[in-house]
C-alpha positions in Angstrom: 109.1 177.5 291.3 106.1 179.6 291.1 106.0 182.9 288.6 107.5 185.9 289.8 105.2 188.3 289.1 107.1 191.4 290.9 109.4 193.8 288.8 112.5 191.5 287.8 114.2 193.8 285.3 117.3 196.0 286.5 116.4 198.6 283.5 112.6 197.8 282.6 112.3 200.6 280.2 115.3 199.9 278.1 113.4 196.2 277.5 110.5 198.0 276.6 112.9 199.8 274.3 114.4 196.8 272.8 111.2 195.5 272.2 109.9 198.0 270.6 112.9 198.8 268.3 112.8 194.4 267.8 109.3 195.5 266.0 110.2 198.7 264.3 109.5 198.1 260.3 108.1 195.0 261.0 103.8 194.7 259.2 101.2 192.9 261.2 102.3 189.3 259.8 105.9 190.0 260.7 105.3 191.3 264.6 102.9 188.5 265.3 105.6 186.4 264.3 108.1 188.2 266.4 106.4 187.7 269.2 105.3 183.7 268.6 109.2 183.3 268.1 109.7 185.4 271.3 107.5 183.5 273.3 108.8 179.7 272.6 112.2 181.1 272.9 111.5 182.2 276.9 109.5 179.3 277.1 111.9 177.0 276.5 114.4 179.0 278.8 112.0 179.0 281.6 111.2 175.3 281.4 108.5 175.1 283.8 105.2 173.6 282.3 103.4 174.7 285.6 105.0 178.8 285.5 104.1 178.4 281.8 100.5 177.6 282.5 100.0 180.3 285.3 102.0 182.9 282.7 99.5 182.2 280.0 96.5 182.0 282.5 97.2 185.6 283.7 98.1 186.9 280.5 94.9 185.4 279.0 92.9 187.3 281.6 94.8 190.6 281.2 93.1 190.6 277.9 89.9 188.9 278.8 89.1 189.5 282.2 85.7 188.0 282.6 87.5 184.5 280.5 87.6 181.4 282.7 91.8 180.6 283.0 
């Protein structure tokens, strides 16, 4: 199954929302954590080492776009 990149969310903003509520009070330490704990979590859900990879691949170059994936 490949990653679905297109908008997958009925209510995309009240994620966002969530998410950033999730953080609220939270230091550095604490959100970094958050979101480590976050990201094994829908790993594991998702499964897929190969949509894994791509998802970090394109995440890695939303940062860095000139970095090889």
């Amino acid at each position: 199954m490949p990653l679905n990149i297109d908008t997958n969310l009925p209510a995309p903003d009240a994620f966002y929302e969530a998410l950033i509520d999730t953080h609220r009070d939270l230091d550095d330490a604490q959100s970094a954590e958050l979101n480590a704990a976050l990201i094994l979590l829908l790993a594991n859900h998702i499964g897929d080492m190969e949509v894994l990879r791509d998802a970090l691949a394109r995440a890695r170059r939303s940062v860095l776009p000139d970095a090889a994936a």
